[in-house]
C-alpha positions as semicolon CSV with decimal commas, in nm:
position;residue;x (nm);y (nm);z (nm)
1;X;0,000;0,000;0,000
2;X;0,290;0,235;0,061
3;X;0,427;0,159;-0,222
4;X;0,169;0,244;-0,446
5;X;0,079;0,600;-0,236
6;X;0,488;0,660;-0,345
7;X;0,419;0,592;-0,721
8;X;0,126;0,748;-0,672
9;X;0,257;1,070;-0,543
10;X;0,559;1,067;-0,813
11;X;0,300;1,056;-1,103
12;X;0,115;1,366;-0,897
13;X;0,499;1,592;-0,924
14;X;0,575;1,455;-1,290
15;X;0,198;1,561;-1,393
16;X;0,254;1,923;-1,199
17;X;0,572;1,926;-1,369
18;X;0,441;1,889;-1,716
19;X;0,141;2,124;-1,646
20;X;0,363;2,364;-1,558
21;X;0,601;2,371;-1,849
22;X;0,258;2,355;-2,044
23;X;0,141;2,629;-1,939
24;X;0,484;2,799;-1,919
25;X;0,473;2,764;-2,334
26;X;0,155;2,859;-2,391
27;X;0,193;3,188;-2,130
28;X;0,549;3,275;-2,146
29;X;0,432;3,635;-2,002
30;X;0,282;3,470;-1,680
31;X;0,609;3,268;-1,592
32;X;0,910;3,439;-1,711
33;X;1,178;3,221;-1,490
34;X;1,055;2,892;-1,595
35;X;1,081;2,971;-2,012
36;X;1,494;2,957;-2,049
37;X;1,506;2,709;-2,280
């Protein structure tokens, strides 16, 4: 059961992650630190 609450919570950070940079390329005003490319 822990196990799968850690897997779990690692999908959760690589999804926030990939939202992020998302919306980091589609807003590039809105979050200026996170576009150096």
């Amino acid at each position: 059961m822990n196990q799968f609450v850690e897997q779990f919570d690692l999908g959760q950070q690589l999804t926030v992650k990939f939202i992020s940079r998302m919306t980091s390329l589609c807003f590039p005003d809105k979050h200026p630190i996170t576009t150096n490319k």
